[in-house]
N, C-alpha and C positions, 0 to 999 in steps of 0.2 A: 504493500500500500504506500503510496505516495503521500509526504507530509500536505497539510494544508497549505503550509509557505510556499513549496513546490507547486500545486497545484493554483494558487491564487498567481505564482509567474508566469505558468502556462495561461491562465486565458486574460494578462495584460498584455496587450500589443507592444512590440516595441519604439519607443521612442523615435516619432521623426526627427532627421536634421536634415538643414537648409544644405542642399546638396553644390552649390557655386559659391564659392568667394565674398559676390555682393547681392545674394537672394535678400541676405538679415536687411543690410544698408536699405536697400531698393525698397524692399515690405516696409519698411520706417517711414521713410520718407512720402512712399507711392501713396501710404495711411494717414500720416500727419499731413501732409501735403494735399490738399484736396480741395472742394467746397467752401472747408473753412476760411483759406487763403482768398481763393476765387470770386467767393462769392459772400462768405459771411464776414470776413471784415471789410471791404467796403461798405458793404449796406451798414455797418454799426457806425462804423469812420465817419459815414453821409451822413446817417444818424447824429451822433454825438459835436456834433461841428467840425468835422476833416481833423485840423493838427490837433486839437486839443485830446481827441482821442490818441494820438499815437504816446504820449506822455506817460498815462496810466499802462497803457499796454506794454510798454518795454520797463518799466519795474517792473511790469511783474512775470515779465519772460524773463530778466536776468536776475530775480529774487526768489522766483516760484516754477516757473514753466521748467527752461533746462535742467533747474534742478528734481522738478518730479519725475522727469522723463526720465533719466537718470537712475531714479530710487525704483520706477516700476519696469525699469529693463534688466536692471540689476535681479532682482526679484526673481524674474524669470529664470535667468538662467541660472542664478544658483538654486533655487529650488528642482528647475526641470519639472512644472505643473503652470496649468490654465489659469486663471485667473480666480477660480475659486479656491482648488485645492494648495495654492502658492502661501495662503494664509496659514498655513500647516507652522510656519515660522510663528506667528503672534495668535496661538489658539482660540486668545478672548476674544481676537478682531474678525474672525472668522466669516464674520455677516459681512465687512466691506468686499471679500469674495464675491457671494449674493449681490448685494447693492450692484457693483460693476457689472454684472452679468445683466442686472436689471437695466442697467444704463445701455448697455452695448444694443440691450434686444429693443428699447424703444428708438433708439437712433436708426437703429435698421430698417425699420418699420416706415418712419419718414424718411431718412435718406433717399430709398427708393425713387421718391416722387421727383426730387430735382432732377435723378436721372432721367427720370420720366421724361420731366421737363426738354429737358436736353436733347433724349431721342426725338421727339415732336417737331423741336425746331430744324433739327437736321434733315428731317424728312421735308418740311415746307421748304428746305431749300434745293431739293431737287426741281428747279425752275427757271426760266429764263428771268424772269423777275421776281424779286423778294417780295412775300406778300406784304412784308411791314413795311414798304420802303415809300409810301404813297397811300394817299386819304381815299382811296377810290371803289371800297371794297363795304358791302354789306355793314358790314360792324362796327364802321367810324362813325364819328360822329360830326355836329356842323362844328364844332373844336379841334379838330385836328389839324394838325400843322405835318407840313414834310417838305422836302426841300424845295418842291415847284408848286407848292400853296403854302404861303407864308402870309399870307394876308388872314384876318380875323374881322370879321362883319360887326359892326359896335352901331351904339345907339348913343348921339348925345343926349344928356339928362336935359339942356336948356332949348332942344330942340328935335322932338317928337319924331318931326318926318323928314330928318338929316339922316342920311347914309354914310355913318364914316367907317374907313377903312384903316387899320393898322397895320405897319411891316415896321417889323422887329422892335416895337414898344412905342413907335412914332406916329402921331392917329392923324388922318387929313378926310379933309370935308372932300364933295365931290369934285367943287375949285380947285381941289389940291393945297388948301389951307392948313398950318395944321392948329388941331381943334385942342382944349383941353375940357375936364370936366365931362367926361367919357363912360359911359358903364360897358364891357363888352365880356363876353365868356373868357376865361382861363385858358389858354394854349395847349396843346396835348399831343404830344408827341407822334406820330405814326407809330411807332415802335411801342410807344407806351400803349398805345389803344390796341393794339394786336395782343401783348399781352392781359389784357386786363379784360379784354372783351371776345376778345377769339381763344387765346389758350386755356384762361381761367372760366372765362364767361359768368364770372362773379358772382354771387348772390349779394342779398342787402345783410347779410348777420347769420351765425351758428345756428337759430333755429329757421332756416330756409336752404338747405339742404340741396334742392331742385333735384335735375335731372340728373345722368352719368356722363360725364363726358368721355364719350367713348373714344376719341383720341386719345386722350392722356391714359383710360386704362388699357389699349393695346399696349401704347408706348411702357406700361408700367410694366405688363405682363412679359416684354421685351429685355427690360430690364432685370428683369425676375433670373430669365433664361439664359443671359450673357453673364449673371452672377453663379449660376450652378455650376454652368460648365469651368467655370475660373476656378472652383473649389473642391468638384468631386472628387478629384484623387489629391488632395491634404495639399501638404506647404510643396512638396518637390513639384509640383504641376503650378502651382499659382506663384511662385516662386520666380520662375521662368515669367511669365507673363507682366512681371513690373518693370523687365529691362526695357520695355517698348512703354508701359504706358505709366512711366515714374518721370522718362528722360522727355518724350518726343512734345509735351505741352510746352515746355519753353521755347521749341524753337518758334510756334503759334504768336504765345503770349507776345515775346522780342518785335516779330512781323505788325500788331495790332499795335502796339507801346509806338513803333515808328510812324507808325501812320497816325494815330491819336492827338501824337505831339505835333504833327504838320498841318494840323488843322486850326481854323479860326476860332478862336473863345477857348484854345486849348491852354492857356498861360494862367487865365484865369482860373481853369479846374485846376491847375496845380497849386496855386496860389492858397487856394481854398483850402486844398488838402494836407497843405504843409507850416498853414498860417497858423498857430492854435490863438484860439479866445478863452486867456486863463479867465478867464470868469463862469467858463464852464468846467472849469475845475471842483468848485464847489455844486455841483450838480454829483451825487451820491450814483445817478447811475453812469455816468460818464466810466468813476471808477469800478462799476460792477460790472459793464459790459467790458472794461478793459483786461480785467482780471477774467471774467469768464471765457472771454474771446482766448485768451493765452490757454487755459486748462481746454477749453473746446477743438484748440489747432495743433496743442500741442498731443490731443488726444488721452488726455489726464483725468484717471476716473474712469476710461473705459476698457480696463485690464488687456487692451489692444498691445501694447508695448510689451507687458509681462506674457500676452500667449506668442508673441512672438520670440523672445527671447528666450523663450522656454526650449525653444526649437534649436538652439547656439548649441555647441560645446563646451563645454566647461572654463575651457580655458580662452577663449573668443573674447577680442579687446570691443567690449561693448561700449565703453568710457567714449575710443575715440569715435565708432559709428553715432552713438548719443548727442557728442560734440558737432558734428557735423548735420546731423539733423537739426538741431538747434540753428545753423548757421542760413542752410538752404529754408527752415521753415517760415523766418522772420522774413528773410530776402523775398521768396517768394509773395508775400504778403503784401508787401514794399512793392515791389516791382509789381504785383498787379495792379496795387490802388495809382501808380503811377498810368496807368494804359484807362483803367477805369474813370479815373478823376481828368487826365484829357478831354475824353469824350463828352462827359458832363460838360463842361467847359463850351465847349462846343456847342451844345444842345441850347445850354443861356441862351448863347448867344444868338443863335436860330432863334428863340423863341422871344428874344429880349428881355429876359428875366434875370434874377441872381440866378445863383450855382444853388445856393442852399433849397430852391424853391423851384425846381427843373423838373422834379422825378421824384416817386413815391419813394419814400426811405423806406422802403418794404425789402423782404429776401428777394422780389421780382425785379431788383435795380438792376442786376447782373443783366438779366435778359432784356432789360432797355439801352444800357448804355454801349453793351457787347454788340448787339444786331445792328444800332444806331452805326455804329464805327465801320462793319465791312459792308453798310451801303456804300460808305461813303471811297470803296477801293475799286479798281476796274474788275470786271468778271466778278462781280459781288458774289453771286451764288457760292462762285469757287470759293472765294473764303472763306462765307459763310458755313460750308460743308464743313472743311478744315476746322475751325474754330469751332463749333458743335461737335466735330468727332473728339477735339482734345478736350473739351465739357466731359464727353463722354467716358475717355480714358480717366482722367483725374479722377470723376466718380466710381466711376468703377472699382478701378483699383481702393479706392477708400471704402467699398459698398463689401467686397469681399472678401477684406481683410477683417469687418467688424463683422460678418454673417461667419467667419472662419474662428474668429475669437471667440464667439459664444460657440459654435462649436466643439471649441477645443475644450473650454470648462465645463461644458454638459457632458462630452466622453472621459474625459479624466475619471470622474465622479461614477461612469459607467459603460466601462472599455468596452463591455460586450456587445455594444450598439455599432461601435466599428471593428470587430475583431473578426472578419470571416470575409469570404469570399461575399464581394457585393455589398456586403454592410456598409463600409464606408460612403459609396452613393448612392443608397437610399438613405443614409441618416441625413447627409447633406440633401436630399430633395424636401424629406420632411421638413429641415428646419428654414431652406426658404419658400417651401408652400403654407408653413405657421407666419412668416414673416410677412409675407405677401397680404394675409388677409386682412390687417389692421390697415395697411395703406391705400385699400379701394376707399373705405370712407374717404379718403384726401381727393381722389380723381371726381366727384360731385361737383355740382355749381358751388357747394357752399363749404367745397373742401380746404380751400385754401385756410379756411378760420379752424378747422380742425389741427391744419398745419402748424399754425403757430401756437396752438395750444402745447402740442410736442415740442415744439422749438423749445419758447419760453419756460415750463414745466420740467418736463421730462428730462432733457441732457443741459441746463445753463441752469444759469442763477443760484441759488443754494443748493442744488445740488450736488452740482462737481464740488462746491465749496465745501462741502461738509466732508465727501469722501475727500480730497486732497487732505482736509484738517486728519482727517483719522487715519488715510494711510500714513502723514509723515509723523505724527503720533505713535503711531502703534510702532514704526520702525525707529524714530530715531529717542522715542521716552521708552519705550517699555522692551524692546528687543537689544535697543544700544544701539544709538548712531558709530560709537567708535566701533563695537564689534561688527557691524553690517561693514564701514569703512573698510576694514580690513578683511572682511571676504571679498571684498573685490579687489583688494590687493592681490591677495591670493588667487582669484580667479585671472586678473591682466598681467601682471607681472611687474609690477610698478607703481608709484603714489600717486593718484589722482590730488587735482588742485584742492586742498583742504577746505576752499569755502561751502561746498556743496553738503558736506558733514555739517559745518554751523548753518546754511538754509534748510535741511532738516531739522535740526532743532530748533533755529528760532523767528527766519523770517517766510516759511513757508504755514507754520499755523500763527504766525503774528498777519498775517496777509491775507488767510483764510477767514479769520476770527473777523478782523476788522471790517471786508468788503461787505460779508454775512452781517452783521450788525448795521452797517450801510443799509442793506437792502429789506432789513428789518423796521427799521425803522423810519427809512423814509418809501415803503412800500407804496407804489400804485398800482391800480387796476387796468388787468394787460387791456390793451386797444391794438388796432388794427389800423392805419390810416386816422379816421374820424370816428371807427367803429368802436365803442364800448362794449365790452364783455359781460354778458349777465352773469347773473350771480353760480348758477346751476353752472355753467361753461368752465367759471374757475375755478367750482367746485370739482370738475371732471383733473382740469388742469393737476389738482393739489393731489389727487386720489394716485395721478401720475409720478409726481414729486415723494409723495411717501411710501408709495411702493417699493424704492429703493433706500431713501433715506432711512426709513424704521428700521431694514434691516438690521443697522448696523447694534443701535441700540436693544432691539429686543435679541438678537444673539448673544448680545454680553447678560441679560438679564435669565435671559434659559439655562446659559453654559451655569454661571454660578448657581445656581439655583438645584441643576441639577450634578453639577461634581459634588462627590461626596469627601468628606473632611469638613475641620473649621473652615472660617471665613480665609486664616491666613495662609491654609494649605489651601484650599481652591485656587487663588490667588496665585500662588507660586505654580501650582500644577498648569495652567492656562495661560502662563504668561511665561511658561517654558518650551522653546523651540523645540517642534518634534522634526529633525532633518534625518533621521534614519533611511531614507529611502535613497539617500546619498551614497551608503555603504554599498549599494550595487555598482557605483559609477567608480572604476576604479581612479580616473581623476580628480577624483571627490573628496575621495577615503580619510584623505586628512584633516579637508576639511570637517568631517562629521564627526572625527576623532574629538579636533579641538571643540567643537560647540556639546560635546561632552562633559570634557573635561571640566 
């Protein structure tokens, strides 16, 4: 008869590792690199008044961001476990496992839909002419503006039956006078009405729901299908696929950034974006979108970094691929609001408005001011295709690397789901046909407000805050910042820059603590544009938000409750790293010796 131990090794799989050189680097980057950079810090940046947001956000990428990504790559590979079973190190925190897995699974949920998004537009650009490039189409309105109708129909107030006419903010009577004291509609971009009226087809509020837009759920269901096949055979196959779709966006982004900046009112969008108004310094969410934006790009909170690393070797210099993802992620971010904030600039000035006042600060700015920009190149289409297929790569690659991380922690937990011939892609089918079905509510007229229900709720705001506060808690207060320090000594082979040991201990839960308190107390009620949230909607929101947050809490209150011993044996037993499983790895062995000893 065969020991138990013996047979519980027979039916664990063995361990995958990144089978090239820069699968680890590329998955890092291809993951943190994404939407985030793309698409959601512009839209906060626009949000928050341009420069003044870049302030908050690089404290707390060189106080908080590099250094978490850091502590949950680390994580990884010394453990060799997902994102739930990695907590094996700090017993009591066991529930930020959970939490993160609940983070990863709502983000994927929505993620989806941007792709969605993205496939749609690529497909409209199969055409000799862009549909958004001109007022000429069903679904505009008498507002619309585009390059060869720029003129706006207005009514003087001191004169009823006057016809005056506006180009680019300057009104003239039918003399050709020009008039003041003018009332005339708001300006609307072609680009902005195709999204708002054709892609979205919007509803008035959460509870109007309407039809399906069956475009967006082909495009979703699309998206669904280019995420499986990226992930059915684990990290050696998806691994491979971020050498093309990690590298090939920049050379896009560089082509759009040149052309952006050669356009008129383009100096201005820059101005905008790099001016800050310390006065919105003192606005509480400027610094919680800056802080959340760094934990949301840097991918912090959604045990994405720790299931990758888990995939290294032992002795793999993660310090330097950490360092270098930190460099391209920021850049990246930089370098697109430079391409994005051109174009705005641009659009002012088309339109004769400021910058701040051009374009919905919504997540849908990406696809106004992106589309807006390769009308504006010869062979539009051409670009167009090009610039929605690196949409496409970016997300992707970020789509299934977080459907691969919750993976990897739900089989940790229960190898036998992938341990046999086929098992591995059906478990991967299953969990993006679970994933898939929370994102058709988004594809609705009135999905978009379900969207930022997840946005807001689910993956930002006190949420990451809270796990960031308790992962660097639980590793650098109660496991030992110095002893974790020196497993990664032992794992690279050399001393990492010591400050990242003191932003574990002091300025990553000083940073956490304070932006949470922020957003506590100067809290408002999420809105949409002009739209207010009822009360039920943010109630769905919070139900979002605690599903992962309680974790963490009620695991520390079960564990003690149910270890048996006093208060202060409990304590010690749950706040003792169990690394045994290290002892299989014979480049480990010492390590699991010393956290013994």
């Amino acid at each position: 008869m065969e020991s138990k131990e013996n047979l519980r090794e027979k039916e664990l799989p063995p361990r995958e590792q990144w089978s090239g050189r820069y699968d680890f680097l590329l998955s890092m980057i291809g993951y943190a690199v994404g939407f985030g950079n793309i698409w959601r810090f512009p839209y906060l940046c626009y949000k928050n008044g341009g420069g003044a947001f870049l302030i908050p956000y690089f404290i707390c990428v060189l106080t908080a961001g590099i250094p978490m990504a850091l502590l949950e790559t680390v994580l990884g590979q010394l453990t060799s476990q997902g994102g739930i079973l990695c907590w094996k190190i700090s017993p009591l925190f066991a529930g930020i496992g959970y939490a993160t897995t609940f983070i990863v699974w709502w983000c994927n949920n929505y993620y989806a839909v941007i792709l969605a998004y993205a496939i749609y537009y690529m497909w409209c650009s199969f055409t000799k002419e862009l549909p958004w490039v001109d007022c000429s189409h069903e679904w505009n309105t008498e507002a619309c503006i585009d390059e060869h109708n720029m003129n706006l129909t207005c009514v003087a107030t001191n004169n009823v039956n006057s016809t005056i006419f506006g180009v680019n903010g300057t009104f003239y009577d039918d003399n050709g006078t020009v008039v003041d004291n003018i009332t005339c509609p708001s300006g609307v971009s072609s680009a902005e009405e195709f999204w708002k009226y054709n892609v979205l087809s919007i509803s008035g509020g959460l509870d109007e729901m309407g039809d399906m837009m069956w475009h967006l759920f082909i495009s979703l269901m699309v998206s669904w299908v280019l995420v499986y096949f990226c992930i059915w055979k684990g990290v050696r196959s998806s691994g491979k696929v971020v050498y093309f779709t990690a590298t090939f966006p920049y050379v896009v982004l560089t082509i759009l950034l040149i052309r952006g900046i050669t356009l008129p009112g383009a100096a201005e969008g820059i101005k905008f974006y790099l001016t800050p108004d310390f006065s919105r310094l003192l606005d509480s969410q400027v610094w919680i979108d800056g802080g959340t934006q760094t934990f949301y790009s840097y991918a912090i909170g959604f045990s994405a970094l720790t299931a990758l690393g888990s995939y290294n070797k032992f002795n793999h210099d993660c310090y330097k691929d950490t360092m270098i993802l930190g460099c391209m992620n920021s850049f990246t971010s930089i370098y697109g609001g430079f391409a994005i904030f051109s174009v705005l600039g641009f659009m002012a000035h088309q339109q004769g408005v400021e910058v701040s006042e051009v374009a919905d600060k919504g997540p849908g700015l990406v696809f106004i001011a992106y589309p807006t920009a390769v009308t504006m190149m010869p062979a539009a289409p051409v670009w167009s295709c090009m610039f929605f297929f690196m949409l496409i790569l970016i997300g992707l690659d970020s789509q299934f690397v977080g459907v691969e991380t919750f993976a990897t922690a739900v089989s940790d937990i229960f190898p036998k789901l992938v341990n046999g011939p086929y098992r591995r892609e059906l478990f991967s089918l299953v969990v993006c046909l679970a994933s898939a079905i929370p994102a058709i509510f988004m594809v609705f007229e009135g999905g978009q407000y379900v969207f930022q229900l997840y946005d807001y709720y689910s993956v930002s705001g006190i949420v990451l805050l809270t796990v960031a506060f308790s992962e660097s808690f639980a590793i650098a207060w109660i496991y030992g910042a110095n002893r974790y320090y020196e497993n990664m000594v032992e794992m690279i082979g050399y001393r990492p820059f010591p400050w990242f040991k003191y932003s574990w201990l002091v300025t990553v839960p000083l940073i956490s603590v304070a932006i949470w308190l922020f957003a506590v107390i100067q809290w408002k009620p999420l809105t949409y544009n002009d739209y207010v949230y009822p009360l039920w909607g943010e109630a769905i929101g919070w139900l979002l938000a605690l599903s992962s947050i309680l974790c963490i809490p009620l695991n520390i209150i079960v564990r003690m409750l149910i270890t048996p011993g006093s208060i202060t044996e409990r304590w010690r037993i749950l706040t003792t790293p169990d690394l045994s499983h290290l002892e299989k790895n014979t480049e480990s062995y010492s390590l699991a010796m010393m956290e013994k000893a």
